[in-house]
C-alpha positions in Angstrom: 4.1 11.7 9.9 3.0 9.2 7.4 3.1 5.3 8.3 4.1 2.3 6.9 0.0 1.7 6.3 -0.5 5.2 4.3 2.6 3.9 1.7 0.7 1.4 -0.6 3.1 -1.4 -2.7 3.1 -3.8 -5.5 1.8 -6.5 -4.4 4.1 -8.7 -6.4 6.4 -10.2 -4.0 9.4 -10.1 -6.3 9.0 -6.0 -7.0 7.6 -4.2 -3.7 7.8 -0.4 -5.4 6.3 1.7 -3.4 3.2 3.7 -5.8 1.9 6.7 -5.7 -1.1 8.0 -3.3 -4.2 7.5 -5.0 -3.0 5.2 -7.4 -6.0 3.1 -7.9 -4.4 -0.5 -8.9 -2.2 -3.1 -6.2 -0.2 -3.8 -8.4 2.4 -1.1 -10.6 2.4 -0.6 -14.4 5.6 -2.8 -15.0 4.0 -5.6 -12.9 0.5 -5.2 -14.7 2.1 -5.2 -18.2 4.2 -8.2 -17.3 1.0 -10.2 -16.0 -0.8 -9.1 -19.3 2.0 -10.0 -21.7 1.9 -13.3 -19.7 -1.5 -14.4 -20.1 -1.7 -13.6 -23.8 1.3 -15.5 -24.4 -0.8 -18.6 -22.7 -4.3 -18.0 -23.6 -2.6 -18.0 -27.3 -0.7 -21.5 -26.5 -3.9 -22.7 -25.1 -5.8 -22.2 -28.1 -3.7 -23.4 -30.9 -3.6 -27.0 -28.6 -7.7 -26.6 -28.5 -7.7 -26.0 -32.5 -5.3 -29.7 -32.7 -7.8 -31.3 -30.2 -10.8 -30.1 -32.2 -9.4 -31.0 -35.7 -8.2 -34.4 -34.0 -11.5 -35.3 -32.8 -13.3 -34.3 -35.9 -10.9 -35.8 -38.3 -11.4 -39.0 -35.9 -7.6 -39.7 -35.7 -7.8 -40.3 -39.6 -4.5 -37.5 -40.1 -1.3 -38.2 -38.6 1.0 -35.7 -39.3 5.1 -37.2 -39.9 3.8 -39.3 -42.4 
């Protein structure tokens, strides 16, 4: 007789699997590997607009690219 408590899910609201006993993560592998590809894919964006900010404000405003 196992309950609705004993059956551990994603936490993602959009998957809900249920995962295995003992696994040791809330949420499953396709979620986790989702969230992962996510935030590369904005820590990488992020960057390359601090590199322009950095070369900006060292290059005091003296390159303006178009021209």
């Amino acid at each position: 007789m196992s309950s609705s408590k004993d059956n551990k899910v994603c936490k993602n609201k959009k998957c809900q699997k249920i995962l295995p006993a003992g696994y040791k993560y809330k949420y499953c592998e396709a979620c986790r590997t989702q969230h992962a590809y996510t935030a590369k894919k904005v820590i990488k964006g992020v960057g390359s607009g601090a590199a322009s900010l950095v070369v900006l404000i060292v290059t005091r405003g003296k390159i303006k690219p178009g021209k």
